[in-house]
N, C-alpha and C positions, 0 to 999 in steps of 0.2 A: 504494500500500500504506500500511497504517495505522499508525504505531511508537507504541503508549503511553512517554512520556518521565515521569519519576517525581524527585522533586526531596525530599528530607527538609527538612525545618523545625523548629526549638524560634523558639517564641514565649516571650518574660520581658515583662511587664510588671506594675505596683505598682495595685494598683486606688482608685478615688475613692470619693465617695459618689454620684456620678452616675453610669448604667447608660450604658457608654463599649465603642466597638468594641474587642477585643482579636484579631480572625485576623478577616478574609473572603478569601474565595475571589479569588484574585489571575488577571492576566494576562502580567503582567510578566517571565513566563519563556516565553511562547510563542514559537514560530515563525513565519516564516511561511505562512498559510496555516493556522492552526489558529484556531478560532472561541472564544467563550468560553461557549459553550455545551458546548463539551467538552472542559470542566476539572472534576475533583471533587476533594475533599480527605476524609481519613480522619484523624482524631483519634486516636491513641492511647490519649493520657495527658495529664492535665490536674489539675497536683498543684497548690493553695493554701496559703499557708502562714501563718500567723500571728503576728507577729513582737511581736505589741501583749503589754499586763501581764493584758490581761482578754479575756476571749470578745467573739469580733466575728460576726454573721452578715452574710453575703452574697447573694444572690443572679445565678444564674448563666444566661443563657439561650440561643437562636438568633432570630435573624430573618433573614425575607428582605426586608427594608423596607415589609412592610406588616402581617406577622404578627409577634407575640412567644409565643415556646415558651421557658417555661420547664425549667429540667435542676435546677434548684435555686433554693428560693425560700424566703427565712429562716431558711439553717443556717448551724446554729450552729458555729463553729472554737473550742473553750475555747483558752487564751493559750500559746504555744509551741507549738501543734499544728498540724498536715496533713492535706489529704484530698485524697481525688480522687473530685469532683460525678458520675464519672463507671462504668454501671454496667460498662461494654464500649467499644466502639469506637463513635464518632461519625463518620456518612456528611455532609458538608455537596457540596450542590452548587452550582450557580451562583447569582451573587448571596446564598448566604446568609453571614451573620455572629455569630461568639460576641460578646456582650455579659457583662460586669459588671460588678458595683458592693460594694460592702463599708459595713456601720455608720460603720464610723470608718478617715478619709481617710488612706492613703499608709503602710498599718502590714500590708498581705497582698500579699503575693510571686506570684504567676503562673507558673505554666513549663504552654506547650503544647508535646505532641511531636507533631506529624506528618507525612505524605505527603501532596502534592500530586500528581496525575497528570493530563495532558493526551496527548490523542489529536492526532499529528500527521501530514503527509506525511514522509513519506522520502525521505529525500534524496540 
């Protein structure tokens, strides 16, 4: 029998000027006996924050290490502001990865909320 096992996640991290992994799809909480082929993750919420004196834009994307899909691609955060790149819920499945990068280095805040679920044996 199949038990989907479901694990919540926040992701915090501060972004570069270089387009840098921030979540992929992990293994590290399977079982045994569960592939990683069937693991997916669902994004919530994916708030940015702006900490700089002046407007910084970003961009925000997914790959699965061969393709780049951008979610956001030179927006703008005016100075002490927040958004979320995001319109609804993001589906990532294996192997893929949020990437981003920011104008200016080590001045926007990150928080991802999500679920992680893997399909396992029962035990």
């Amino acid at each position: 029998m199949v038990a989907p096992i479901y694990r919540y996640r926040e992701e915090r991290a501060e972004l570069g000027t270089s387009l840098a992994d921030l979540y992929g799809v992990t293994t590290a909480f399977m079982r045994t006996g569960t592939t990683k082929s069937e693991i997916t993750a669902t994004v919530n919420a994916m708030q940015l924050a702006n900490r700089h004196s002046s407007a910084v834009t970003i961009d925000v994307a997914t790959t699965d290490g061969s393709t780049v899909r951008y979610l956001a691609k030179g927006l703008s955060i005016p100075a002490g502001a927040a958004l979320d790149p995001l319109s609804g819920q993001l589906n990532l499945e294996e192997d893929m990865v949020i990437q981003a990068l920011a104008s200016v280095a080590d001045v926007v805040d990150v928080h991802i909320s999500l679920v992680e679920v893997a399909l396992a044996t029962a035990s």
